[in-house]
N, C-alpha and C positions, 0 to 999 in steps of 0.2 A: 641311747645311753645305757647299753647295757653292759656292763662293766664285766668282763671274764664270763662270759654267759655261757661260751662251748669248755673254760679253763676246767681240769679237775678239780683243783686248789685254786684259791682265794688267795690273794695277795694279803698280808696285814692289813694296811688300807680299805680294802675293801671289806673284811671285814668287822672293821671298827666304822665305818662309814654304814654297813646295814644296825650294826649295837644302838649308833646315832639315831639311827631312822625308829627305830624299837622304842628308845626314848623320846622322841618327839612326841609318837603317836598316843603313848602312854599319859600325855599331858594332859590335866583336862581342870575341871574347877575355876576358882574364883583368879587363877594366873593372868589371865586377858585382861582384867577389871571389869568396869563397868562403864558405860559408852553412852553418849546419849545419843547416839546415831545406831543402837541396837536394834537389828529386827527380828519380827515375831516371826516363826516358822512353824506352821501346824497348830499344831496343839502344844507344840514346846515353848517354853520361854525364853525371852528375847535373848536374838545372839547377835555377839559384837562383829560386825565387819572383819576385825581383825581376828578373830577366833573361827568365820569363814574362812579366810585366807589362809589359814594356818593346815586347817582338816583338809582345805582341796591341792594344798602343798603335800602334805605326808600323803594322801592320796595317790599320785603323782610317784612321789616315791615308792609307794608299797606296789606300785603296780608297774617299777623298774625293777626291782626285786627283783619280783617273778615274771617277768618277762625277757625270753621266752619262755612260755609256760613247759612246751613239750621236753625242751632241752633239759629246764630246771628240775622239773619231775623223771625225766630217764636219771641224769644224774644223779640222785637220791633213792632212786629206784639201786642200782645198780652198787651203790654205795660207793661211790666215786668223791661226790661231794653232795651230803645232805644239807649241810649248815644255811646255805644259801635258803631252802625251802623250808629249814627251822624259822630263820631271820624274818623271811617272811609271813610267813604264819604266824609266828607272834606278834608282829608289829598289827596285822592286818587285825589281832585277836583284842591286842589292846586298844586298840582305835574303837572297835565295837562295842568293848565293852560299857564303855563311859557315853556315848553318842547313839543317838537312834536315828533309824533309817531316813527319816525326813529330814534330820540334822545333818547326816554324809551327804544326802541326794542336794541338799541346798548349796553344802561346800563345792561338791562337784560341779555343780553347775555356776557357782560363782565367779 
């Protein structure tokens, strides 16, 4: 799935489809609701099933982003096409911010 991975330029599409991914990741707070089928994870407070699904979904996506990694990095490298490795760096930045490790590590594995 990786969408113009060797391309210079990014199609529109494609890059309104990483914008997307930017914002998903960016999601975070009381939006999921509250669940009574929430589970405890670590030391964090209980997370909804569906607030799993969501983080190991953009996951997934922040890691079609940049994949392949080498291609994506020469191209930015070389200033060809950076946006792709902006798109993902932010997405991957906002995800983190809001979620702690134990919280990704549980989505991933969900």
């Amino acid at each position: 799935n990786n969408v113009h991975a060797s391309s210079q330029m990014d199609s529109p599409l494609a890059s309104t489809v990483r914008q997307l991914v930017v914002i998903m990741a960016s999601l975070h707070g009381e939006i999921f609701g509250k669940s009574s089928s929430a589970v405890a994870v670590g030391g964090e407070p209980q997370m909804d099933p569906l607030m799993l699904a969501h983080l190991g979904q953009v996951q997934v996506a922040i890691a079609a982003i940049l994949s392949p990694c080498d291609q994506i990095v020469g191209l930015a490298h070389t200033m060809q096409n950076e946006q792709r490795l902006r798109d993902g760096c932010t997405a991957l930045s906002c995800l983190c911010e809001h979620n702690g490790l134990g919280r990704l590590a549980k989505a991933g594995a969900w």
